[in-house]
ZAVEX-458231 format. One record per residue (C-alpha): residue in three letters; x, y, z. Coordinates in nm, 3 decimals, decimal comma, always signed. Example, Ala and Ser with C-alpha at 12.3 -4.5 7.8 and 13.67 -1.06 7.14 Angstrom:
! ZAVEX-458231
+------+---------+---------+---------+
! rest !       x !       y !       z !
+------+---------+---------+---------+
!  Ala !  +1,230 !  -0,450 !  +0,780 !
!  Ser !  +1,367 !  -0,106 !  +0,714 !
+------+---------+---------+---------+
***
This chain:
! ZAVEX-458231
+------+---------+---------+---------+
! rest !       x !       y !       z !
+------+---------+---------+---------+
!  Unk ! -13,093 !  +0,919 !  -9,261 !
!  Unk ! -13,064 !  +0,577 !  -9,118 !
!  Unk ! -12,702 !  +0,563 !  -9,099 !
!  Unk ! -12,734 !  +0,881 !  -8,911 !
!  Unk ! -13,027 !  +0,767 !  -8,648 !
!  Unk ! -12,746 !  +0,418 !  -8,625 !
!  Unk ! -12,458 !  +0,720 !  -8,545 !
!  Unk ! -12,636 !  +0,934 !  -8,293 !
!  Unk ! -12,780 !  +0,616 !  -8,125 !
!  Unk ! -12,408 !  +0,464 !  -8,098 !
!  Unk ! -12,285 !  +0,796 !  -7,933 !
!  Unk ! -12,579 !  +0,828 !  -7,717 !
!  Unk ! -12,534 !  +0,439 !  -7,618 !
!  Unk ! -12,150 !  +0,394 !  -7,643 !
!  Unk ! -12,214 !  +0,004 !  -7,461 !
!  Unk ! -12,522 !  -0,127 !  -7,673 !
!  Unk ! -12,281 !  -0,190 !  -7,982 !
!  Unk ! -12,057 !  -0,369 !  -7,754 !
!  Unk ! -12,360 !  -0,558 !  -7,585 !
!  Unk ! -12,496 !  -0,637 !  -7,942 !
!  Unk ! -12,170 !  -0,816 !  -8,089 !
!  Unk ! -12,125 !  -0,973 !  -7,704 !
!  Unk ! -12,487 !  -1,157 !  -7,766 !
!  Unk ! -12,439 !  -1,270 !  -8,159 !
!  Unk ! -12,119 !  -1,415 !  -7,998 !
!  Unk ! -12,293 !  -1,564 !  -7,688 !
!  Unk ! -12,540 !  -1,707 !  -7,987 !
!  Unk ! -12,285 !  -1,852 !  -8,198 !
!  Unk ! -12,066 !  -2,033 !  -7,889 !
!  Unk ! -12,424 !  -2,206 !  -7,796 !
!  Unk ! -12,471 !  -2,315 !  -8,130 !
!  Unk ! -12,150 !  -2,464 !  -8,136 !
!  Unk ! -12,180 !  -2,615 !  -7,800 !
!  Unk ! -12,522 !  -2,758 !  -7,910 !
!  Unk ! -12,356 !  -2,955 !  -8,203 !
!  Unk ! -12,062 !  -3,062 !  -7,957 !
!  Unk ! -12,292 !  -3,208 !  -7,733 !
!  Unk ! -12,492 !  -3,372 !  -8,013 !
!  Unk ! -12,144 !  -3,487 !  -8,142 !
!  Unk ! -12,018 !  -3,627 !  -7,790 !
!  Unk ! -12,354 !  -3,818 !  -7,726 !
!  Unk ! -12,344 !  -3,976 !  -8,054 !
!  Unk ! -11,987 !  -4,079 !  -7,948 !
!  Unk ! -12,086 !  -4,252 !  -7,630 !
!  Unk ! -12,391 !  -4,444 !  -7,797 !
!  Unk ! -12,145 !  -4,551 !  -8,035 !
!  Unk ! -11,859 !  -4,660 !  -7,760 !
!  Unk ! -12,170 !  -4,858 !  -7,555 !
!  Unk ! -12,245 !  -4,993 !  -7,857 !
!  Unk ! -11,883 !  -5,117 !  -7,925 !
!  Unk ! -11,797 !  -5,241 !  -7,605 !
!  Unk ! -12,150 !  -5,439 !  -7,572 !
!  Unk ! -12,007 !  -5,591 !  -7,898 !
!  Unk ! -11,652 !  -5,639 !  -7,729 !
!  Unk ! -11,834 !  -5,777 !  -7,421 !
!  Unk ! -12,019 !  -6,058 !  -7,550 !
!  Unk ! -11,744 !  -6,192 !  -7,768 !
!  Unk ! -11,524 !  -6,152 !  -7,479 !
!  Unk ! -11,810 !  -6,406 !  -7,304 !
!  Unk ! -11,806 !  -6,633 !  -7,570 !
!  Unk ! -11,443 !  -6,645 !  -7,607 !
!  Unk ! -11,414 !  -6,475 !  -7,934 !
!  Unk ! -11,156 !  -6,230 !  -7,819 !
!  Unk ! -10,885 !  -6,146 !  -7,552 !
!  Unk ! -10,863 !  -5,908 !  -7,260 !
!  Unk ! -10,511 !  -5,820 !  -7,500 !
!  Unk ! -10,771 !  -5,710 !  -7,758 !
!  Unk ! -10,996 !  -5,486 !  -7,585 !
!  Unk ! -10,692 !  -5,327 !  -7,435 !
!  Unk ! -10,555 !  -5,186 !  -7,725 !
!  Unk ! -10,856 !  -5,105 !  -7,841 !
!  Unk ! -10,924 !  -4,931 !  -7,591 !
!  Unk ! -10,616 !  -4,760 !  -7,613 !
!  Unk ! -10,710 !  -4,583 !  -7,854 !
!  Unk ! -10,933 !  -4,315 !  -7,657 !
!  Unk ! -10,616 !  -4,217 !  -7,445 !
!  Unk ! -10,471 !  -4,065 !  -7,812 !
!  Unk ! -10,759 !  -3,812 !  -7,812 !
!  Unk ! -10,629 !  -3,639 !  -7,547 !
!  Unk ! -10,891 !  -3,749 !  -7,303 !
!  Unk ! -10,664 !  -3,810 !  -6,965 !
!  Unk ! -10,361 !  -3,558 !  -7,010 !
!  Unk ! -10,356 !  -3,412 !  -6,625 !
!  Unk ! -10,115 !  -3,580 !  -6,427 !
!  Unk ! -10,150 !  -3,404 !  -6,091 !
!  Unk ! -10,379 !  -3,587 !  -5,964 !
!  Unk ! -10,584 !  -3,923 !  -6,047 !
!  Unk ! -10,874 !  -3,863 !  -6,214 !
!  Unk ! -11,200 !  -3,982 !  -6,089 !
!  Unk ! -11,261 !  -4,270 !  -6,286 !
!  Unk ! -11,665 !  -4,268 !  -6,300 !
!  Unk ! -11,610 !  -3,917 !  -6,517 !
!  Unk ! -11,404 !  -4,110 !  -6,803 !
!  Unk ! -11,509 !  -4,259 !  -7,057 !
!  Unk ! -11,624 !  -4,680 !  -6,944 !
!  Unk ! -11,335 !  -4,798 !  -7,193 !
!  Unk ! -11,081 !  -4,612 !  -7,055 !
!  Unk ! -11,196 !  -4,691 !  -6,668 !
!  Unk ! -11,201 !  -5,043 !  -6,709 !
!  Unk ! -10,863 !  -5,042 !  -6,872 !
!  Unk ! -10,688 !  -4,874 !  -6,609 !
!  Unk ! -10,880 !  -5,138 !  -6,387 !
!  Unk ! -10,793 !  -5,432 !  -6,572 !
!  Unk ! -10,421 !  -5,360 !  -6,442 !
!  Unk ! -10,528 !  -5,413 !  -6,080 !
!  Unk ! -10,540 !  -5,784 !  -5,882 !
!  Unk ! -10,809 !  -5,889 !  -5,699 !
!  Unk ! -10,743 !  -5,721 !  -5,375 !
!  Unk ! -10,728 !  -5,366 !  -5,530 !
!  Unk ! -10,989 !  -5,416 !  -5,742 !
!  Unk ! -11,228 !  -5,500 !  -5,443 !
!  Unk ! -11,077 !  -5,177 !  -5,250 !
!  Unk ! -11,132 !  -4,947 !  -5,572 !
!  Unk ! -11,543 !  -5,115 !  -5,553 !
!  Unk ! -11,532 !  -4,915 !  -5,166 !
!  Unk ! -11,483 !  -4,592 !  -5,297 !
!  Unk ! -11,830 !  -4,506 !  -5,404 !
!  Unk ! -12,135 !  -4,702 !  -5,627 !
!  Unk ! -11,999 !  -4,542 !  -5,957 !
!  Unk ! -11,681 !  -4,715 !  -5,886 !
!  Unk ! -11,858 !  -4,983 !  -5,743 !
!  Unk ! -12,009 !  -5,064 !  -6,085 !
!  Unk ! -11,685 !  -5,060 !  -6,276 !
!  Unk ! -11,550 !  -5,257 !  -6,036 !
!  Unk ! -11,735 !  -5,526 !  -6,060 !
!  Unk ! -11,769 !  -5,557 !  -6,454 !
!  Unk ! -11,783 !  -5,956 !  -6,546 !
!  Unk ! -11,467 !  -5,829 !  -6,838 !
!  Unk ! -11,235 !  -5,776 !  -6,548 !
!  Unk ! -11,300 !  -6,080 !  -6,313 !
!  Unk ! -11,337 !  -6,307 !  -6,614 !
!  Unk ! -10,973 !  -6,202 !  -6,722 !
!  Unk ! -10,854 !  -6,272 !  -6,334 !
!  Unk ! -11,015 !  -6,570 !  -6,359 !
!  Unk ! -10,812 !  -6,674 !  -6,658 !
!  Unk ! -10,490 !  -6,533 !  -6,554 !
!  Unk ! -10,488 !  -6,740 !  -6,244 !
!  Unk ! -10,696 !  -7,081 !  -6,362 !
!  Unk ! -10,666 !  -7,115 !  -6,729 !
!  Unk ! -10,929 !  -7,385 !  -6,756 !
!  Unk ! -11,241 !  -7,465 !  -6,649 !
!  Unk ! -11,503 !  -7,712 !  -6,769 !
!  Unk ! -11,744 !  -7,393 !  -6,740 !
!  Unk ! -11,534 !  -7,136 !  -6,959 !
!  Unk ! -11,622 !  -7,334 !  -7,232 !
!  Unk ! -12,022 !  -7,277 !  -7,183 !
!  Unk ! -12,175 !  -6,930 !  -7,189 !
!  Unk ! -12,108 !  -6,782 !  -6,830 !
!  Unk ! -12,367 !  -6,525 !  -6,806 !
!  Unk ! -12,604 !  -6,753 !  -6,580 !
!  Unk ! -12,296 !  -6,753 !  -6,335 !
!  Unk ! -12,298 !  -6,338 !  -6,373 !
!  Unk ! -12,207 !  -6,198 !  -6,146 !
!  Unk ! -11,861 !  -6,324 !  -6,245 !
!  Unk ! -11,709 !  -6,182 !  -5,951 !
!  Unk ! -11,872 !  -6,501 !  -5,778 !
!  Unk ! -11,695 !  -6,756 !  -5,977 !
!  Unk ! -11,318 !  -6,593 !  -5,881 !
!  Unk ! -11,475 !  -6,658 !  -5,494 !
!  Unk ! -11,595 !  -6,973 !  -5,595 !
!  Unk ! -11,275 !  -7,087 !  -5,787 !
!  Unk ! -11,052 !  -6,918 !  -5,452 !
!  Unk ! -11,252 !  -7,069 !  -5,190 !
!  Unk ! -11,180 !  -7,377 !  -5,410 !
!  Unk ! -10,863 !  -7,366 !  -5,393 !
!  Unk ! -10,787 !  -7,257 !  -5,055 !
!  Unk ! -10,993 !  -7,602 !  -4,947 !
!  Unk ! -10,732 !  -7,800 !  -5,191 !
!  Unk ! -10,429 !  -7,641 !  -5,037 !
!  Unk ! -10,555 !  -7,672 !  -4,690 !
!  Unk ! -10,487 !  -8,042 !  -4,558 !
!  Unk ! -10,490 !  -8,423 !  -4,624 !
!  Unk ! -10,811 !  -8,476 !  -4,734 !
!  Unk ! -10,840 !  -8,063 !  -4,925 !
!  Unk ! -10,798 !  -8,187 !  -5,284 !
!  Unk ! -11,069 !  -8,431 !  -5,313 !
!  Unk ! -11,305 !  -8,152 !  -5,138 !
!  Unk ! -11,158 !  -7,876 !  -5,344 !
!  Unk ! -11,234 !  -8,052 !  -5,651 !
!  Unk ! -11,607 !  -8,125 !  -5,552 !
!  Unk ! -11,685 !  -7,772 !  -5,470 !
!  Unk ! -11,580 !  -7,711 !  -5,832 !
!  Unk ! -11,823 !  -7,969 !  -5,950 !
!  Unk ! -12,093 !  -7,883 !  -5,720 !
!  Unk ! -12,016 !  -7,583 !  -5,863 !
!  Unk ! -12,083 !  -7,653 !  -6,200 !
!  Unk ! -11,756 !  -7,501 !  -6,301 !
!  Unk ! -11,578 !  -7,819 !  -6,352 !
!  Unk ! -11,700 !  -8,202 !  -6,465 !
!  Unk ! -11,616 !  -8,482 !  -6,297 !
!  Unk ! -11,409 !  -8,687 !  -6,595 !
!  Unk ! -11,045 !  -8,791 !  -6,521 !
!  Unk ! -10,978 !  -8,538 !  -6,845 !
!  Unk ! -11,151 !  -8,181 !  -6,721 !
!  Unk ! -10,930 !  -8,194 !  -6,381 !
!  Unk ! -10,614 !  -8,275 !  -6,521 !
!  Unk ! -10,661 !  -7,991 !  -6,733 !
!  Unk ! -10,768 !  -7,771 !  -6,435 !
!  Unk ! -10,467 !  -7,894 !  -6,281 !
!  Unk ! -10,244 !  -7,816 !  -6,577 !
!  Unk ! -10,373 !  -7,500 !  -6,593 !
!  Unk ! -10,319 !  -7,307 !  -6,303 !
!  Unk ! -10,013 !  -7,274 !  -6,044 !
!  Unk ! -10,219 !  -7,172 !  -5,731 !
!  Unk ! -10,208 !  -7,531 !  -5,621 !
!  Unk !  -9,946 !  -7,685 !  -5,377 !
!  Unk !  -9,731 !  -7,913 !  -5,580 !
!  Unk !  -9,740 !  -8,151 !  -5,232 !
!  Unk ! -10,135 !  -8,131 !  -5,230 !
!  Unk ! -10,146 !  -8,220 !  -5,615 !
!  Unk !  -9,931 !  -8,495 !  -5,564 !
!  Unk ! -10,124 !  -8,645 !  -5,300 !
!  Unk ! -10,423 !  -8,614 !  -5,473 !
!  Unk ! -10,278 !  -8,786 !  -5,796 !
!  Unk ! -10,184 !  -9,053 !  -5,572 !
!  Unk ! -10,506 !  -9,183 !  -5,567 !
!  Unk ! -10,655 !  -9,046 !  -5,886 !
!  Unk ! -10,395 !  -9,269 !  -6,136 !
!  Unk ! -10,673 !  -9,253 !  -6,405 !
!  Unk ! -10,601 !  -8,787 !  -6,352 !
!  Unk ! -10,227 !  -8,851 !  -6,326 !
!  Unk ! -10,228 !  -9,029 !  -6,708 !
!  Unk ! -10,425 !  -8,743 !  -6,810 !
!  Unk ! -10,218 !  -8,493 !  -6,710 !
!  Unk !  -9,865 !  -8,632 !  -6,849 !
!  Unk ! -10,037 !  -8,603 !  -7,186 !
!  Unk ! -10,097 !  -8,295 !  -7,177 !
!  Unk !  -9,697 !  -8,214 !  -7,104 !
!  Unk !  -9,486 !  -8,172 !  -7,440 !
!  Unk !  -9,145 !  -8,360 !  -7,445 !
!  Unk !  -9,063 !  -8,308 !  -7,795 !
!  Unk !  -8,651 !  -8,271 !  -7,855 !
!  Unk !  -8,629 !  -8,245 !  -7,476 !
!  Unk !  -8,259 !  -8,424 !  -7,379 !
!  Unk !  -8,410 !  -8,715 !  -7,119 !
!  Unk !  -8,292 !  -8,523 !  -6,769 !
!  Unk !  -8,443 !  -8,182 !  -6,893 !
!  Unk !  -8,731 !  -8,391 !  -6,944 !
!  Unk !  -8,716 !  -8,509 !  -6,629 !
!  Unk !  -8,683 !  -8,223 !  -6,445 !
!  Unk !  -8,973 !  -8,042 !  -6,592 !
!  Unk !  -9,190 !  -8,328 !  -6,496 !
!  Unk !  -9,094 !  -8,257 !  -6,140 !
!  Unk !  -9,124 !  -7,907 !  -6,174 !
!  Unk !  -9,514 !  -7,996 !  -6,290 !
!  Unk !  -9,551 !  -8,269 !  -6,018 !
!  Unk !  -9,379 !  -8,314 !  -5,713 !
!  Unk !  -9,140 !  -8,598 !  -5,675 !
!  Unk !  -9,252 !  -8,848 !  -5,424 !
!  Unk !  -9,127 !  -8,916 !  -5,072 !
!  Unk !  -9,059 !  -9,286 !  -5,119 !
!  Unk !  -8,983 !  -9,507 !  -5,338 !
!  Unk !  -9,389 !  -9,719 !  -5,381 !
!  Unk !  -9,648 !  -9,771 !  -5,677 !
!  Unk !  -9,672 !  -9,416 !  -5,727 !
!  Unk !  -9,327 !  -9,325 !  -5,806 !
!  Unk !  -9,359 !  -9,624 !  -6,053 !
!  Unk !  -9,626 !  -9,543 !  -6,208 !
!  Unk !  -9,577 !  -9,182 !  -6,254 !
!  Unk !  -9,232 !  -9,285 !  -6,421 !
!  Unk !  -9,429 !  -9,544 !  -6,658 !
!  Unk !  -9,632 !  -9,255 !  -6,774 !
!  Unk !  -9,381 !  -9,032 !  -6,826 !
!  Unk !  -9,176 !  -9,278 !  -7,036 !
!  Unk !  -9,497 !  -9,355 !  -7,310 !
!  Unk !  -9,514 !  -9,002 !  -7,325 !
!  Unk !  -9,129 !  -8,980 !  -7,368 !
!  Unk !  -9,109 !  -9,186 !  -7,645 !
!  Unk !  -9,443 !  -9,060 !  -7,798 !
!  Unk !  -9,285 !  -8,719 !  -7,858 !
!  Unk !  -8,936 !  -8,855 !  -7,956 !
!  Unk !  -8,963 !  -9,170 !  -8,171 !
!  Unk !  -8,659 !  -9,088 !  -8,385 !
!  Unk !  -8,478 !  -9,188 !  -8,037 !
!  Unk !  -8,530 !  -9,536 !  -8,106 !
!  Unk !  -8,587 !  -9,601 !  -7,720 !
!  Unk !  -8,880 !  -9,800 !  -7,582 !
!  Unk !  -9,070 !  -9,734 !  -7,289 !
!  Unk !  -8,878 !  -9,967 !  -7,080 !
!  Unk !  -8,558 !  -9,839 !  -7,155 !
!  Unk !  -8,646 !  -9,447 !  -7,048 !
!  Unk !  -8,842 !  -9,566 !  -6,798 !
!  Unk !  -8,472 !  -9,748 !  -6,662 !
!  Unk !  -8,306 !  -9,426 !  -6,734 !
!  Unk !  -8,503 !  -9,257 !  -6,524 !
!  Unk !  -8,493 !  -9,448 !  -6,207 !
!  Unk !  -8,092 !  -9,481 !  -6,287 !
!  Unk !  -8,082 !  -9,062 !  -6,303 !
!  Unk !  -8,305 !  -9,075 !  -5,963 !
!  Unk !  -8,078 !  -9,272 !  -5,811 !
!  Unk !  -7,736 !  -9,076 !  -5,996 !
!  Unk !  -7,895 !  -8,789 !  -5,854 !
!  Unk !  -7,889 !  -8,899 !  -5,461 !
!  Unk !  -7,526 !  -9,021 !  -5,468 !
!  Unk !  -7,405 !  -8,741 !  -5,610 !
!  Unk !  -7,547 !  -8,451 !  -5,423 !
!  Unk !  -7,667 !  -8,622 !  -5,092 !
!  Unk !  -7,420 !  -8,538 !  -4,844 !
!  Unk !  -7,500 !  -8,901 !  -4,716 !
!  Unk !  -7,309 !  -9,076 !  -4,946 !
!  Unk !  -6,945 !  -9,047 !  -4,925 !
!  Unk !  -6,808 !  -9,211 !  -5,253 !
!  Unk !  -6,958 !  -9,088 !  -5,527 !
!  Unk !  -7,014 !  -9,264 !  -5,886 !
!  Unk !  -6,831 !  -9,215 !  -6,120 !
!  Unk !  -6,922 !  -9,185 !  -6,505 !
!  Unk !  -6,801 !  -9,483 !  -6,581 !
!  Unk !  -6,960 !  -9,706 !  -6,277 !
!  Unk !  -7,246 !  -9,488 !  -6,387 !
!  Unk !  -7,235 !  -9,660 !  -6,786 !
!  Unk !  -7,106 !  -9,952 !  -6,671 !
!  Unk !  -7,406 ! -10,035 !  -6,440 !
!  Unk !  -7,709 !  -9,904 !  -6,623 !
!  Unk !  -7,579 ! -10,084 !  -6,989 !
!  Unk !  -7,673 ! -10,437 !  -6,873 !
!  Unk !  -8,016 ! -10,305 !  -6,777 !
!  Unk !  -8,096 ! -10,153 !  -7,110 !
!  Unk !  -8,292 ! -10,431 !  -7,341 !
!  Unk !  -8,297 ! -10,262 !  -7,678 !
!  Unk !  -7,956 ! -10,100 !  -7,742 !
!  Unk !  -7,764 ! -10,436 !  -7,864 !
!  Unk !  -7,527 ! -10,356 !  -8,104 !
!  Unk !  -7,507 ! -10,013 !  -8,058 !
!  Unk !  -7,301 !  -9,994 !  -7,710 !
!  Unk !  -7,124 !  -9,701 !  -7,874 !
!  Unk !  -7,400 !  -9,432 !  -7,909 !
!  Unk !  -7,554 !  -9,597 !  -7,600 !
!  Unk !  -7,223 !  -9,532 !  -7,400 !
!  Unk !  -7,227 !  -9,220 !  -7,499 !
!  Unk !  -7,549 !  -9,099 !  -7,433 !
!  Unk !  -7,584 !  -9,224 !  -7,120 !
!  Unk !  -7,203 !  -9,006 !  -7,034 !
!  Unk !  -7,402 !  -8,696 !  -7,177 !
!  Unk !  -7,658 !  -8,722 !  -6,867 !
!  Unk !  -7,429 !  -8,810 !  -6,638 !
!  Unk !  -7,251 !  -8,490 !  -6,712 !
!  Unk !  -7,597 !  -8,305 !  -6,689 !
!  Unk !  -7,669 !  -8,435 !  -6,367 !
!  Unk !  -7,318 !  -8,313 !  -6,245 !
!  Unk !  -7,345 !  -7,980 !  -6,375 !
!  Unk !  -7,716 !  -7,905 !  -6,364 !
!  Unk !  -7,812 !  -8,054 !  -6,052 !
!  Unk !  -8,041 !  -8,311 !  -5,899 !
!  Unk !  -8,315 !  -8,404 !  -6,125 !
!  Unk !  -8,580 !  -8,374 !  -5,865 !
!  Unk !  -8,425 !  -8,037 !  -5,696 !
!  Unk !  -8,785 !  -7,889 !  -5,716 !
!  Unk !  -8,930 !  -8,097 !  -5,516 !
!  Unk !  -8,930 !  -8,044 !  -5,151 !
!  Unk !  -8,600 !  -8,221 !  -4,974 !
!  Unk !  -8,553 !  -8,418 !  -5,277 !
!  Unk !  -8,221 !  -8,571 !  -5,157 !
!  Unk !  -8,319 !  -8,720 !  -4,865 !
!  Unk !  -8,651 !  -8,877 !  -4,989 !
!  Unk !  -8,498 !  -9,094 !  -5,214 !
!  Unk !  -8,312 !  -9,306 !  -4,922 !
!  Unk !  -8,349 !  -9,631 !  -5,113 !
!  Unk !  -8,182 !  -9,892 !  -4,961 !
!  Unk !  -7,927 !  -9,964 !  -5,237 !
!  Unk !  -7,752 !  -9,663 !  -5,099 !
!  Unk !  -7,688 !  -9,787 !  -4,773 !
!  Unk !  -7,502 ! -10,119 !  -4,913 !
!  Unk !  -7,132 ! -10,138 !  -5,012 !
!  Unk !  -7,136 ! -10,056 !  -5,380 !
!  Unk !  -7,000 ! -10,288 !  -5,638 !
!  Unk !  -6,983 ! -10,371 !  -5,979 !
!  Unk !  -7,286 ! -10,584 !  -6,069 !
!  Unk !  -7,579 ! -10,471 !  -6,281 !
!  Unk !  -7,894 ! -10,528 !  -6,030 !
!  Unk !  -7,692 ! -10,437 !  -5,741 !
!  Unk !  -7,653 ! -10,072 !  -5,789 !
!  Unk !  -7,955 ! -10,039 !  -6,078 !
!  Unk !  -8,308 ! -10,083 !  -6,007 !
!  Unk !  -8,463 ! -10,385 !  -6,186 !
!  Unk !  -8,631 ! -10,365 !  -6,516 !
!  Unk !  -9,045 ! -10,367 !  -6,490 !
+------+---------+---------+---------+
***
């Protein structure tokens, strides 16, 4: 009888069969949609979760921006940015995956993507990113070495560290004011130490600024030759990447001297199996300064050869009695780098004519301290 009454009411209602199986449906799709959503929000708590976690080791330099990159990564796997038509809006993806794609911007584009609305705005200016810029472009501060969130927000300290170094680069007397709006700052102390490793650390400043600047800061320059590794480097290679690092300087006067006294300590610090004292390098390297004018200066007309070159420097040399032989041919080996390679100062800025000593404007001849500076 039932079935019946089910029959007749289907014929009599053709649509209330099909509106029946259309709301079980409708049921089951917001049942599933229910547990989806539960799912996804259980998946954002635990990705704020996680990248709180990635955040503060970031801050306490426990990890690397490297780190959080690839794991990171890992969202883009699941699928969740496959479009390529257009670029997605980056305040409706996930905060992992927004600040990666940010992290691959500079400064400049970061501060234009902050202009397109707050959302953006607030990934923008995430301490993560400007902390990494920071590094990238000074590797050392006195401050990264404290917790930094009393300087949040970090975007600040980039300005600060900029404006910095835009004073240091300016004129004459920028480095010394440069450095003390660090230290006013608090981002860097005032010991000989923490700025030679600022220095060290970053390229952003003019090699002719840092030079004047270590010019009067001897106590900085020490500093920062220590921190340069010269360990199976051949002597003119040496050299040359201490010019690279700091600029040759215009004259010959107690800076050149002393920067060359530094540089041979560390010299023979990092090569002892040379059997070479201090003196001796620190000959060496006024004799390659001085190689390094008279061959590629178009000033000088008659060149030296490599055996002037051996013959003068040998009688300068106060520890290689006995042993002429090695000593001969050592010294041929960087005369023949010199030749090929190039002037050992060719970083720095008109490096051929600064070094107009006045030996070079005297008729050349054959004895020791006539074409060799003296010993110290």
């Amino acid at each position: 009888m039932g079935q019946l009454l089910v029959t007749q009411q289907s014929a009599t209602f053709p649509r209330l069969a099909e509106f029946e199986s259309n709301r079980s449906k409708s049921a089951k799709r917001r049942s599933k949609g229910s547990r989806r959503s539960n799912d996804s929000d259980s998946e954002n708590q635990e990705e704020s979760i996680q990248r709180r976690k990635i955040a503060n080791a970031f801050m306490n330099n426990e990890t690397s921006l490297e780190a959080i990159r690839r794991s990171n990564l890992a969202y883009l796997s699941r699928g969740l940015f496959r479009s390529s038509r257009s670029f997605p809006d980056l305040a409706k993806l996930p905060a992992a995956i927004s600040l990666t794609i940010l992290s691959h911007l500079n400064e400049t584009d970061l501060c234009l993507a902050a202009c397109v609305n707050e959302e953006w705005r607030q990934l923008a200016d995430d301490d993560l990113l400007w902390l990494s810029l920071c590094k990238s472009s000074w590797g050392y501060t006195s401050a990264y070495g404290r917790p930094l969130h009393k300087f949040s927000p970090l975007k600040n300290v980039f300005l600060l560290l900029d404006e910095a170094t835009l004073t240091f680069n300016s004129h004459v007397d920028g480095p010394h004011m440069g450095i003390e709006q660090l230290i006013e700052g608090e981002l860097l102390e005032r010991s000989a130490i923490e700025i030679a490793k600022f220095i060290n650390s970053t390229d952003k400043l003019r090699s002719k600024r840092v030079r004047q600047y270590l010019e009067s800061r001897p106590d900085v320059l020490g500093c920062l030759i220590s921190f340069q590794h010269f360990r199976n480097s051949f002597l003119p290679n040496a050299l040359r990447n201490l010019f690279k690092k700091i600029e040759a300087p215009t004259i010959r006067g107690d800076f050149l001297e002393t920067l060359l006294d530094c540089f041979a300590n560390r010299f023979c610090e990092c090569n002892p199996e040379d059997q070479l004292s201090s003196d001796d390098v620190y000959v060496l390297c006024f004799s390659l300064i001085l190689l390094s004018v008279d061959m590629h200066s178009p000033h000088v007309k008659t060149k030296m050869s490599k055996r002037e070159f051996i013959r003068n420097v040998r009688g300068a040399m106060t520890s290689q009695e006995g042993r002429s032989g090695h000593y001969d041919e050592m010294v041929g080996h960087m005369y023949d780098n010199i030749y090929l390679i190039g002037h050992i100062a060719a970083y720095s800025t008109s490096s051929e004519d600064n070094y107009n000593i006045n030996n070079h404007n005297q008729p050349r001849n054959n004895n020791n301290n006539q074409n060799h500076p003296h010993p110290r």
